[in-house]
SEMI-892911 format. One record per residue: z, x, y of N, C-alpha, C, O in turn; residue number from 1; residue in one letter. Coordinates in Angstrom, 2 decimals, always signed. Atoms other than C-alpha are relative to their C-alpha. Layout:
<recs>
REC      n.zz      n.xx      n.yy     ca.zz     ca.xx     ca.yy      c.zz      c.xx      c.yy      o.zz      o.xx      o.yy    nr   rest
REC         Z         X         Y         Z         X         Y         Z         X         Y         Z         X         Y   NUM      A
...
</recs>
This chain:
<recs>
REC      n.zz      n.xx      n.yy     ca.zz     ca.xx     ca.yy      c.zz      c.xx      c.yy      o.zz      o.xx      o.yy    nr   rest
REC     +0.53     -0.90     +1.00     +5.80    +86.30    +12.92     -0.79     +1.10     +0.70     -1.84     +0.87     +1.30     1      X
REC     +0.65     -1.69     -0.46     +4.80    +90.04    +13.99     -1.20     +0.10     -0.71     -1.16     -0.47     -1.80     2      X
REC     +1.13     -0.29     +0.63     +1.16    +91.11    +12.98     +0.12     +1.34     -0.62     +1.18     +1.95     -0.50     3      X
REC     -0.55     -1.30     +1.11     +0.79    +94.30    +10.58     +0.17     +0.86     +1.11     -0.17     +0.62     +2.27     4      X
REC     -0.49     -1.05     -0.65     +2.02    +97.26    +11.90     -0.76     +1.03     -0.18     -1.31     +1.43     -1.21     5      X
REC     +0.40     -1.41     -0.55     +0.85   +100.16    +13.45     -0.15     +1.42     -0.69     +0.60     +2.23     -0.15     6      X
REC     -0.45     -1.05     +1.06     +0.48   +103.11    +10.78     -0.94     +0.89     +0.14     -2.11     +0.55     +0.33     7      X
REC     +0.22     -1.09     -0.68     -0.27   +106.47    +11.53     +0.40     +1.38     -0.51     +1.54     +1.82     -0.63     8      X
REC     -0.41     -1.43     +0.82     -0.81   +109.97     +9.88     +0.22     +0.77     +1.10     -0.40     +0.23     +2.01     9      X
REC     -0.19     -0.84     -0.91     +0.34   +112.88    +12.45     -0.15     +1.29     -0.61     +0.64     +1.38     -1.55    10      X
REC     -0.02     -0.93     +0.49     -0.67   +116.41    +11.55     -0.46     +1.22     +1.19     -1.60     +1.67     +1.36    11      X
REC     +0.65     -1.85     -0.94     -0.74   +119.77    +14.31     -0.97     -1.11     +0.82     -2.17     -0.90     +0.94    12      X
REC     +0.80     +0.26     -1.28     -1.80   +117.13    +16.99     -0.78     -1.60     -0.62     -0.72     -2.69     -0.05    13      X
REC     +0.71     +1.06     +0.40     -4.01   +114.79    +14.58     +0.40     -0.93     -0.01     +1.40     -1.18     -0.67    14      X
REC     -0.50     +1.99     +0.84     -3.82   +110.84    +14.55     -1.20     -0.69     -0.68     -2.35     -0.81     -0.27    15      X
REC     +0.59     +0.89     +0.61     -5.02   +108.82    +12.04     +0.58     -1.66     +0.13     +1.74     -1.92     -0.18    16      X
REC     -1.06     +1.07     -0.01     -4.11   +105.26    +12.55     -0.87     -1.36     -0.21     -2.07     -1.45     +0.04    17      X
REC     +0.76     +1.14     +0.54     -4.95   +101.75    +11.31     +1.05     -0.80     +0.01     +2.23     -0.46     -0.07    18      X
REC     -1.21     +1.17     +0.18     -3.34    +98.13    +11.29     -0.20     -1.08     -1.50     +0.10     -2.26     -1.65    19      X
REC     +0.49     +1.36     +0.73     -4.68    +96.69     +8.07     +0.61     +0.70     -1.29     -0.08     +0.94     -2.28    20      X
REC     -1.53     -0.48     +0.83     -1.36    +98.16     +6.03     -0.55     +0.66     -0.96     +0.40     +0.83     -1.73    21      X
REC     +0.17     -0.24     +1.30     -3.48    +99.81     +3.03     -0.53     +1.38     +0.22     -0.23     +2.22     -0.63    22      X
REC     +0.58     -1.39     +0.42     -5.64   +103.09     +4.29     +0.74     +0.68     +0.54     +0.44     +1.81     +0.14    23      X
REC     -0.76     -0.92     -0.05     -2.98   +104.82     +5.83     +0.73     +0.39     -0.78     +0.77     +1.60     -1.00    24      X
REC     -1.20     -0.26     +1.30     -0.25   +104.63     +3.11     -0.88     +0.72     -1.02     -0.50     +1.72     -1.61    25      X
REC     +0.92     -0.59     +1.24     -3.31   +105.33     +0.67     -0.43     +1.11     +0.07     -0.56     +1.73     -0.99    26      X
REC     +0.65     -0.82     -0.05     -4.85   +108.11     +2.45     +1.27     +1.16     -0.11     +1.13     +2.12     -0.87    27      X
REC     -1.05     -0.81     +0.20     -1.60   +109.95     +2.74     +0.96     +0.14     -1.46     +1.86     +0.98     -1.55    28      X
REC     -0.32     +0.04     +1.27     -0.57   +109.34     -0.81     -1.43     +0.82     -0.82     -1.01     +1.43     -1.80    29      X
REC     +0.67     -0.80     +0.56     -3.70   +111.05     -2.07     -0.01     +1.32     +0.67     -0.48     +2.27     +0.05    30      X
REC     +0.25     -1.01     -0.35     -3.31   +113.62     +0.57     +1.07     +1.14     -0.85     +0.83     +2.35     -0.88    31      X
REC     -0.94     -0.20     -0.29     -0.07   +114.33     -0.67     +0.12     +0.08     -2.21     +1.10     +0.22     -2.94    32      X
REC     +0.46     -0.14     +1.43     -1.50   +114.44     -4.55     +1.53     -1.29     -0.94     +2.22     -1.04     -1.93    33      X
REC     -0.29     +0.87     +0.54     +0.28   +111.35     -5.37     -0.87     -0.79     -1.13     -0.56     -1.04     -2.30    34      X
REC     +1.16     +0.45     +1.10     -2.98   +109.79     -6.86     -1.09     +0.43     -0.60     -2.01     -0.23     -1.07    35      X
REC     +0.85     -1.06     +0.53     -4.76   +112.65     -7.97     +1.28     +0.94     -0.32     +2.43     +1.03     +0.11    36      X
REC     -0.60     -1.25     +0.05     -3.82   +115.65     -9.54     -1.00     +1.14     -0.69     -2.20     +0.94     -0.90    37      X
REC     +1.22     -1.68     +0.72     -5.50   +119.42    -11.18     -1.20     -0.44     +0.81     -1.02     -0.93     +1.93    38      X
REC     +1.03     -0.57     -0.66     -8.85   +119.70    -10.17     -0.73     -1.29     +0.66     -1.81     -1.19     +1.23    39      X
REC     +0.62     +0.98     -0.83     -9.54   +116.27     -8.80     +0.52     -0.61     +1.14     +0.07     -1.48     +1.88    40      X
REC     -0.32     +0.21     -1.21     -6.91   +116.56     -6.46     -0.75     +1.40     +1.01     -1.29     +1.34     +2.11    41      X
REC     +0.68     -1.37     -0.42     -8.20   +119.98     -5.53     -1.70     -0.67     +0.78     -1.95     -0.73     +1.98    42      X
REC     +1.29     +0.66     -0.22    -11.70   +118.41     -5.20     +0.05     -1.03     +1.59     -0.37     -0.79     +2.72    43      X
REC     -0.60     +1.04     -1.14    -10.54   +115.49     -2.88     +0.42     +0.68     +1.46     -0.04     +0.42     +2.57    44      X
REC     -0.74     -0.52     -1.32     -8.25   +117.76     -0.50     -1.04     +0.76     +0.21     -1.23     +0.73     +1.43    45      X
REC     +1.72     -0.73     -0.73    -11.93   +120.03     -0.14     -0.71     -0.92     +0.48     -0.99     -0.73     +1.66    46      X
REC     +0.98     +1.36     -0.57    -13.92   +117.04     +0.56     +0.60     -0.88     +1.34     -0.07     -1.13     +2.34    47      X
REC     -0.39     +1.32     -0.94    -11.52   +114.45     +2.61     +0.46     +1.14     +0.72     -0.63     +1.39     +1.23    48      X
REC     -0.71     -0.03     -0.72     -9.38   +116.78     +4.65     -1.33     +0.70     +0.94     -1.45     +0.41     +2.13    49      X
REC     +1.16     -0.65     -1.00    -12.72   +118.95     +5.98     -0.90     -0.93     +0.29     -1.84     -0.41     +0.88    50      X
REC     +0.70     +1.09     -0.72    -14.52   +115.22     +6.77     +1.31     -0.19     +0.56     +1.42     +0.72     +1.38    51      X
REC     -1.08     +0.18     -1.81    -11.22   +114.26     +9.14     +0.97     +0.88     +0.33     +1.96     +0.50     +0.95    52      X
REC     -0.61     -0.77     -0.87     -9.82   +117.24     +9.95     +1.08     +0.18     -0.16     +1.76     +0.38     +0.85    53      X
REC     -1.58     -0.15     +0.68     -6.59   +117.57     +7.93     -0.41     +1.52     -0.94     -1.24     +1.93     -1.74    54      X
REC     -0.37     -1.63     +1.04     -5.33   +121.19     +6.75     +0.98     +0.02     -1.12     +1.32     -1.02     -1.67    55      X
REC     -1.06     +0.09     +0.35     -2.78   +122.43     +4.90     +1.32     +0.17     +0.42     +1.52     +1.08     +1.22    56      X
REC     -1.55     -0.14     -0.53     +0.67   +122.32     +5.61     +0.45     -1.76     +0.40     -0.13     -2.76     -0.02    57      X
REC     -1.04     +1.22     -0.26     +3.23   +119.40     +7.09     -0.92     -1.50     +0.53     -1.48     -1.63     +1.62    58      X
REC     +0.59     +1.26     -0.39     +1.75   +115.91     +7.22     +1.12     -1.31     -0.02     +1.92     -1.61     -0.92    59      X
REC     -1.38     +0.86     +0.31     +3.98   +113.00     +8.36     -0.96     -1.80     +0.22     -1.93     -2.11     +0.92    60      X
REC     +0.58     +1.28     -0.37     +3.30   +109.12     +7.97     +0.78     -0.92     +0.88     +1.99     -0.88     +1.11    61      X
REC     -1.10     +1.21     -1.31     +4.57   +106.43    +10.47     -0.31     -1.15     -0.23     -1.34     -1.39     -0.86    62      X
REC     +0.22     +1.32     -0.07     +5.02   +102.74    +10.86     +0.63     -0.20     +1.23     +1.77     +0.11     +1.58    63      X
REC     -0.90     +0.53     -1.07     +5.41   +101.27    +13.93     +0.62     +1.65     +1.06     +1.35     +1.47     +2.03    64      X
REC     -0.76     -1.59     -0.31     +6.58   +105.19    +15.10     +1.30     -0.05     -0.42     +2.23     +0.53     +0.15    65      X
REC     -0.84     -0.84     +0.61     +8.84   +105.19    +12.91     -0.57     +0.82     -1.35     -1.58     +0.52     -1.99    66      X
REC     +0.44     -0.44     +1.34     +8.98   +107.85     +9.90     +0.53     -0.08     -0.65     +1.74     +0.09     -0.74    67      X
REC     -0.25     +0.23     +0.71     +8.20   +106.91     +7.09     +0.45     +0.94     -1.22     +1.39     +0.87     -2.02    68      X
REC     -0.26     -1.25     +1.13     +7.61   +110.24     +4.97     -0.96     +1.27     +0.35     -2.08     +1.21     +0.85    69      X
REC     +0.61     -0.88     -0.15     +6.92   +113.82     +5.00     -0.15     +0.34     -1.05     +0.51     -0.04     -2.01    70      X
REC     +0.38     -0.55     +1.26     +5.17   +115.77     +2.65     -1.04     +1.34     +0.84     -1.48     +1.30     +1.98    71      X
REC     +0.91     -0.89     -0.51     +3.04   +119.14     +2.94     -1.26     -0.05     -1.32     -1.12     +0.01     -2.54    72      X
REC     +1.36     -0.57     +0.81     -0.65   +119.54     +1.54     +0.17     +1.11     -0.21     +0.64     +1.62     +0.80    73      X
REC     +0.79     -0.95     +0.54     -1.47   +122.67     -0.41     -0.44     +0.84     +0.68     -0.45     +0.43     +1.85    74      X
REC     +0.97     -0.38     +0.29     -3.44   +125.34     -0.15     -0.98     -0.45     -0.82     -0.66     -0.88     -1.93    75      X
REC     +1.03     +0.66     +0.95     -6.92   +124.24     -1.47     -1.29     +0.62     +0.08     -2.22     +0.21     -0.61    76      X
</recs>
């Protein structure tokens, strides 16, 4: 049995990465206005991406290095 896997946001250089399978998928699903939307995703992408350093444009997620999904953030 393999332990969780390796998961990892990549953006213009940035890594985010964690093994405990839930804040990467999560953080990139709100980046990506999956669990927000109107002015509380707006709110969120001002707040979270200028505390770790995520812009706008192409953000990709990984498991293991592989990818899983791209998506681009906004303007915000």
């Amino acid at each position: 049995m393999s332990g969780p896997a390796n998961q990892l946001l990549r953006q213009l250089g940035l890594l985010l990465s964690s093994t405990d399978d839930i804040s990467i998928p999560m953080i990139f699903k709100n980046l990506c206005g999956k669990n927000f939307s109107g002015n509380d995703y707006q709110n969120y992408l001002k707040t979270v991406c200028q505390d770790i350093g995520v812009t706008m444009g192409a953000i990709e997620y990984y498991a293991d290095n592989v990818l899983i999904e791209k998506a681009t953030i906004p303007e915000f």
